[in-house]
Steps between C-alpha positions, in 0.01 A plus 500: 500500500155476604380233782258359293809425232640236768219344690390158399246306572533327846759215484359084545695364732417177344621586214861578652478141669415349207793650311737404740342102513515514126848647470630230756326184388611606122868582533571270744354259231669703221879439712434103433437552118765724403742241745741775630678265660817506743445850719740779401798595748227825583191251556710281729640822674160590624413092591824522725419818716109399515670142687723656735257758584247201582793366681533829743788705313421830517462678193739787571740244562465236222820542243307584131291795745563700163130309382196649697290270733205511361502194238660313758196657738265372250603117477528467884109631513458274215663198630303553857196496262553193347704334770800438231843507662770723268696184527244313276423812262506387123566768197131540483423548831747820512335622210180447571563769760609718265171491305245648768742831412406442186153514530489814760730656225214408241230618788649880481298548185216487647496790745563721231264811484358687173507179312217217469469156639547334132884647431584392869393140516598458145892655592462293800446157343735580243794531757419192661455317180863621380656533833542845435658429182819409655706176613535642869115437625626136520827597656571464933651870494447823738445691172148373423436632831642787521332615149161400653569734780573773274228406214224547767707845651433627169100399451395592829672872495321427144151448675601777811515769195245745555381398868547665809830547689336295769419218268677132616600478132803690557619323819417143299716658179814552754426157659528393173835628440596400857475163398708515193789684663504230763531239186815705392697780503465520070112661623636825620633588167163384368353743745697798460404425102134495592537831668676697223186326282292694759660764462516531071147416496315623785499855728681451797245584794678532903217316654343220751513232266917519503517429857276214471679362212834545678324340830408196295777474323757510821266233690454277252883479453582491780266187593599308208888557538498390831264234451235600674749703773623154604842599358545919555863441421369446175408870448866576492572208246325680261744817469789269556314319194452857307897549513577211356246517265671807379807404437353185321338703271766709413719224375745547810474137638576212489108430474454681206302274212562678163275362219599275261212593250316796507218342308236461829587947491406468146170341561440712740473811307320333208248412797481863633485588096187364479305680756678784382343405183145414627484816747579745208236274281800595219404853464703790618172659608476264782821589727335805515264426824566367803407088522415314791767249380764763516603477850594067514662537129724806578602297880580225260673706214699661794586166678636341153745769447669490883570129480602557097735771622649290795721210400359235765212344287335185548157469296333462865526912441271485277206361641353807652584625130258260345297469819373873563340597138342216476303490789450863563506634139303224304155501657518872399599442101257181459240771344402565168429235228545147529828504221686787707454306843578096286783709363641608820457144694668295240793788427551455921455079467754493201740703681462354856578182319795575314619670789406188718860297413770801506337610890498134618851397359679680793705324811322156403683206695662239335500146524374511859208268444706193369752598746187446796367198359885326484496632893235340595609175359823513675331611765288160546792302398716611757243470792456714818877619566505697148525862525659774233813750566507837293788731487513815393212633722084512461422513144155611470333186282696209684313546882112423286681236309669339735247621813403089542858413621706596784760787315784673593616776370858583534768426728428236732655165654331246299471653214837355324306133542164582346334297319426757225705820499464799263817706469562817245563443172787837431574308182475162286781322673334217674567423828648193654354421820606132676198294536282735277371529128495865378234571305379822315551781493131548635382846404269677707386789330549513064602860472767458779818270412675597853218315692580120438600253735687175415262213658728251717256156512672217743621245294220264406192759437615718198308275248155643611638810429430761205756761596738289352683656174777312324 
């Protein structure tokens, strides 16, 4: 394609930082109104390796390494910012992190070339305003970064389209990239998606820009992954990570999450149905030329049908799904008259919304909120010698949670004369424990019935309790 067909006016700066200030203060303000509440086992995942990273653990050496660093990365900057301790982190705190990614996701529409300022800003706003028309904006998860990476990989090999070899836009697209594969392993399949994309839709040229990309790309992940080359151990994390991830994938471990609705999939294609719909403009004449909007929608198209394909799913898949049309594509489809582009942003509101409560309906925690309040009552009741014993091992929600109180986690000497102990629940047959009330069984995540513990209160503080089931 001609140069002229991908050079856009120069870029505001401004207007990126503005995008990003908007997208924060707005979602961050959005999290309070929609009232998440209690984190999800994968939000308090991320708060755990972010406090023991703070505390000195390296990350090549922390035990749920499997997650990237950079989320965790991002709160420590954060908390150094603001001078909040990860000890005295709230829900919105976490996920007010979250929403600068949102913003910088939003902020790739507006490097894109061959398309006015109008369609930008307007796509822009609109994915702040929705929160990309998905629940996970206003989630604490390494996917909302590691989509932002790859959202902005995309736009700027987008803008680099048509410059020279030399040009920084190609060492700023594999940057890009870098920093999504450092968020997690899932990006290299994105990547190698990206380049068969490349490869349906564009001529394949041996040239400069490749090795700049690939420098980029290398540095960038490497940086990132071993946060900031603090942690070079972490380089080699990553392909222990890729492994696993591949057998996780595959359904052959224990890890495996199969879905137990594929309506988030199903919403997904409607979604990708209606830029189909809106790039065609309903007439067969218009698959017939190439469209700017090709190249994000086909990533996308390609992306949907390796996670449909693979039985792991969790609707975090999806995001980059929803993500990568939306901000790439849209700002090139908002033409024509003023029906056709009303048309197109309600079809995409009404579906983002229906799809809103299937995507967010996932690994939610139960009862862990009343369970924290009834804690902290004991807690003051019992006075400065109270502490909590959990066997079992290091469930992933219970160190936030319980992060006030000295915890044990378990075998260890004193832990048969806590004051509150939380022991598996295999089955419904209540325990009998001298010198205790069981209580429960408290569930920890809904869509798992093998992770409940029976809560043993010392006699005398089960009434503040709401675990308790008759």
């Amino acid at each position: 394609m001609a140069e002229a067909t991908y050079q856009s006016g120069t870029v505001s700066r401004l207007g990126l930082v503005i995008v990003v200030a908007l997208a924060w203060w707005f979602s961050s303000s959005m999290a309070k109104v929609w009232q998440f509440g209690d984190l999800h086992a994968d939000e308090a995942v991320q708060w755990s390796l972010a406090k023991e990273l703070s505390e000195g653990t390296p990350y090549s050496t922390h035990q749920d390494k499997f997650h990237g660093p950079t989320l965790a990365t991002a709160l420590l900057i954060s908390a150094k910012a603001t001078g909040t301790a990860p000890m005295d982190m709230s829900w919105d705190y976490l996920r007010s992190v979250v929403a600068v990614f949102l913003g910088l996701m939003a902020a790739a529409a507006l490097i894109l070339p061959g398309v006015d300022k109008g369609p930008r800003y307007v796509t822009a706003a609109f994915i702040v305003l929705t929160g990309g028309c998905t629940p996970f904006a206003y989630y604490f998860v390494q996917e909302m970064l590691l989509v932002t990476g790859f959202v902005w990989g995309v736009a700027l090999w987008m803008r680099a389209e048509g410059a020279q070899p030399t040009s920084r836009w190609w060492l700023l697209s594999g940057a890009a990239f870098g920093f999504a594969l450092a968020c997690k392993v899932t990006a290299a399949a994105y990547l190698v998606f990206f380049l068969l994309a490349l490869v349906l839709l564009r001529q394949f040229v041996p040239d400069r820009r490749w090795l700049r990309f690939g420098f980029g790309l290398v540095a960038s992940w490497a940086l990132f992954q071993s946060v900031g080359f603090t942690d070079v151990p972490g380089l080699k994390t990553w392909w222990v990570q890729l492994a696993r991830s591949l057998g996780v994938a595959s359904g052959r471990s224990e890890d495996t999450l199969y879905a137990e609705s594929l309506a988030p999939w199903g919403w997904a294609a409607v979604w990708l149905a209606v830029f189909a719909l809106a790039r065609s403009g309903l007439a067969r004449a218009g698959w017939r030329t190439r469209h700017a909007a090709d190249l994000p929608c086909l990533v996308a198209g390609l992306i949907f049908l390796f996670h449909l394909a693979l039985p792991y799913k969790t609707p975090w898949l999806l995001l980059v799904v929803f993500s990568l049309p939306l901000t790439l594509a849209l700002p090139y489809l908002l033409k024509g008259s003023a029906a056709r582009m009303s048309a197109l942003a309600f079809g995409l509101l009404v579906v983002g919304v229906a799809a809103m409560r299937p995507l967010s309906s996932h690994s939610r925690t139960a009862e862990l909120g009343a369970f924290n309040e009834s804690v902290e009552v004991m807690a003051k009741a019992y006075g400065p010698k109270f502490y909590v014993a959990v066997e079992g091992g290091h469930y992933w929600p219970l160190p936030y949670y319980l992060r006030r109180y000295p915890v044990g986690y378990g075998d260890f000497p004193q832990a048969a004369k806590a004051p509150l102990r939380l022991i598996p629940a295999h089955d419904d047959s209540r325990p009998f424990v001298p010198g205790y009330v069981a209580l429960g069984p408290l569930s920890l995540r809904a869509d798992h019935e093998s992770d409940r513990y029976w809560v043993l209160v010392a006699k005398g503080y089960e009434t503040g309790f709401h675990t308790y089931h008759k």
